[in-house]
C-alpha positions in Angstrom: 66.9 110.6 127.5 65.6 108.4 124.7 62.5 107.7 126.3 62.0 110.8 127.8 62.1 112.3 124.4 59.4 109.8 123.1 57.1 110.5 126.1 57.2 114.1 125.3 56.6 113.7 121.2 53.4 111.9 122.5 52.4 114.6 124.6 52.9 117.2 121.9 51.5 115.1 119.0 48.5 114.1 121.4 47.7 117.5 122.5 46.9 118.6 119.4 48.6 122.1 120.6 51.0 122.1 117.6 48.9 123.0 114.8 48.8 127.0 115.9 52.0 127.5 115.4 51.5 124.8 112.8 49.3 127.3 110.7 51.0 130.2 112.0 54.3 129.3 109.8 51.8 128.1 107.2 50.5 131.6 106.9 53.8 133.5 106.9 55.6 131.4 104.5 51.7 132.0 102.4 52.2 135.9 102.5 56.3 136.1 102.0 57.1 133.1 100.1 55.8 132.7 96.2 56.7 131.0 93.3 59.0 132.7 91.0 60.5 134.6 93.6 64.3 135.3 94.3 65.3 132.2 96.6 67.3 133.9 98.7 64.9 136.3 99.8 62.6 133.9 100.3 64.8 131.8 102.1 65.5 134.4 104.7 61.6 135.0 104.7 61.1 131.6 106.0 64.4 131.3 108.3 63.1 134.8 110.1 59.5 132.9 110.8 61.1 130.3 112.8 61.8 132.3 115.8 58.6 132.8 117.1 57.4 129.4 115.9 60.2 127.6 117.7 59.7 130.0 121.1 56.1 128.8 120.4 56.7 125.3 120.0 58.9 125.2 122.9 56.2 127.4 125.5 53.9 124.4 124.7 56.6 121.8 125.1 57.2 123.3 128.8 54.0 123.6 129.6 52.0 120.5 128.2 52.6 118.2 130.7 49.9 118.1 133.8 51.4 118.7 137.1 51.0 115.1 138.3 52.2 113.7 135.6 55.2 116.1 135.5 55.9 115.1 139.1 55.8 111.7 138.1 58.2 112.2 135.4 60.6 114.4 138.0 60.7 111.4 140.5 61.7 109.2 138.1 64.1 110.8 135.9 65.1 114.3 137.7 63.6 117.5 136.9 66.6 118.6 134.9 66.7 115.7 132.1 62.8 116.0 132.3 62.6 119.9 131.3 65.9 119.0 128.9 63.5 116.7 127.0 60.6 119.0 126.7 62.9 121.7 125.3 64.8 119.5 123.5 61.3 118.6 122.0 60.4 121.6 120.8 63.7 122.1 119.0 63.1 118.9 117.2 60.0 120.0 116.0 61.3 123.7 114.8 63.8 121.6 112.9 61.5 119.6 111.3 59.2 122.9 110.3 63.0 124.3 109.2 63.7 121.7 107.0 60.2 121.3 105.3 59.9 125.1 105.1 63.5 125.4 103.0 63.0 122.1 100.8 59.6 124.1 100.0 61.4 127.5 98.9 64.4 125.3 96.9 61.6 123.6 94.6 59.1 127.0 94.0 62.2 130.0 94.2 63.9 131.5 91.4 67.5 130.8 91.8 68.6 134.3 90.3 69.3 137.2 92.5 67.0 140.4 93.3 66.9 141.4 90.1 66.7 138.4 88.2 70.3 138.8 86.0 72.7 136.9 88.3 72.3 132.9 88.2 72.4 131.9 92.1 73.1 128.2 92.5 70.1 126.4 94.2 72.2 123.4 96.5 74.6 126.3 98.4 71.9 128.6 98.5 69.3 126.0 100.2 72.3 125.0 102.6 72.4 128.7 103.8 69.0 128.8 103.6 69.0 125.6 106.1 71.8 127.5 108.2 69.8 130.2 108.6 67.1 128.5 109.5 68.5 126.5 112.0 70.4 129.7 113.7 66.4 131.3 114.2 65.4 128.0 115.7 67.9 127.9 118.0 68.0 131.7 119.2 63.9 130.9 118.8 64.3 127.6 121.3 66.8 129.8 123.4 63.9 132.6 124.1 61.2 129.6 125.0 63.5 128.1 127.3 64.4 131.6 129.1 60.7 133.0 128.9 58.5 130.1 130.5 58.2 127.8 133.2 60.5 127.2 135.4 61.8 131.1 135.3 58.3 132.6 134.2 55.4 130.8 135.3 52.3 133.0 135.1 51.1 132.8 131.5 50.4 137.2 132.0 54.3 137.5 132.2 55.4 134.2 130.1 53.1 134.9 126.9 54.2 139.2 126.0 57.8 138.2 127.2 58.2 135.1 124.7 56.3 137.7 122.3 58.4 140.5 123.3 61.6 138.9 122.9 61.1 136.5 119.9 60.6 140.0 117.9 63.7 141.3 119.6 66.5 139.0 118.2 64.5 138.9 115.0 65.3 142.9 114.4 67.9 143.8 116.8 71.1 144.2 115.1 73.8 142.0 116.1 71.0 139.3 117.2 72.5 135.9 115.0 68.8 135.3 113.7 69.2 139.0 112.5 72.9 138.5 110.9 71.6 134.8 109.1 68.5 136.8 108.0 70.1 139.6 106.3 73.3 137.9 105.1 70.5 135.8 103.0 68.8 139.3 101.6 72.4 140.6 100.6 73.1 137.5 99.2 70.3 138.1 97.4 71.0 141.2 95.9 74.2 140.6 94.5 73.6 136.8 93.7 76.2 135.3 95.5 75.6 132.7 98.9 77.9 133.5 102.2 76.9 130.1 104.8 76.1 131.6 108.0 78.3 129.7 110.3 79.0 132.7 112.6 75.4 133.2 113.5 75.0 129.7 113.5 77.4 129.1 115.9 76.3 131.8 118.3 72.8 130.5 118.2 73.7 127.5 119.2 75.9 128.8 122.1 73.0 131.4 123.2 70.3 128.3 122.9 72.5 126.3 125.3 73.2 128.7 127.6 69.6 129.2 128.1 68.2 125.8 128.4 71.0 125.3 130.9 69.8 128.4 132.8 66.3 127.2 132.8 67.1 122.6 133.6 69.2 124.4 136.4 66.4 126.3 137.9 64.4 123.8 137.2 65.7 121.8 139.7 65.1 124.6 142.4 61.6 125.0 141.9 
């Protein structure tokens, strides 16, 4: 897998089809996240961005390779590990985005609660924050892997679903992304830090059980 890994990096870095979802996180964590404000809310600002960035990231993981190349790449390696490396990819570079994006919030955020009276203490609450993070990457990778090729292959269906969806387990209640988000906001209003291992976990069930899904029919198509 290792060099399958480093052939896709190259692809993404070389592609140059990073940087819109590149700015795109840029811009939301410029309109949500500013210095002096509550870290916690901040911190769920930034975790909630990562779901359509990583669903992003992993649409042009899936898709950035040409179809000769790709076929190449299946003969050699099996279409399963192939489309396991470009999804695993894309997670690798929401992580990265993840952990910039909380180190960021930690150094500029107020570590008080809501309303400023209640001390919050900043290493537990950027761990959460990083938790949180994480857990909207993952349900973020899981709705890239489910919404593109192999299962969608038609950029008219592939594009509003991965839209579609990405919004979904941001706002749905019960979504994990949801439950890391707002366990971060409450946090936040009463100054104290809950790690969101639940959601967490149930991300990274859901993300597997996608990318499964989509190496297996991979294989079939």
């Amino acid at each position: 897998m290792i060099p399958l890994l480093g052939y896709q990096a190259a692809l993404l870095l070389r592609s140059h089809r990073w940087l819109p979802p590149l700015l795109f996180y840029g811009a939301v964590m410029g309109i949500g996240v500013q210095g002096g404000q509550p870290v916690l809310d901040s911190l769920g600002w930034a975790a909630a961005a990562l779901v359509p960035v990583a669903a992003w990231l992993v649409r042009v993981c899936v898709t950035n390779e040409p179809d000769a190349a790709r076929n190449c790449s299946v003969a050699a390696a099996g279409p399963r590990r192939v489309h396991l490396a470009a999804v695993l990819t894309g997670l690798t570079a929401s992580t990265a985005l993840a952990v910039a994006g909380t180190a960021l919030v930690a150094a500029i955020g107020d570590p008080r609660s809501a309303d400023h009276r209640v001390a919050v203490p900043v290493l537990p609450a950027s761990l959460a924050g990083l938790l949180g993070a994480l857990a909207c990457v993952l349900l973020g990778t899981g709705v890239g892997a489910l919404c593109n090729r192999p299962l969608l292959r038609s950029p008219a269906w592939a594009v509003p679903s991965t839209i579609l969806a990405a919004f979904l387990v941001m706002f749905v209640s019960g979504s994990p992304a949801n439950a890391a988000v707002t366990g971060l906001v409450t946090g936040s209003r009463h100054g104290t830090v809950t790690m969101p291992l639940l959601p967490l976990a149930l991300a990274a069930a859901l993300a597997a059980g996608a990318t499964a899904v989509a190496c297996a029919v991979s294989a079939r198509r």
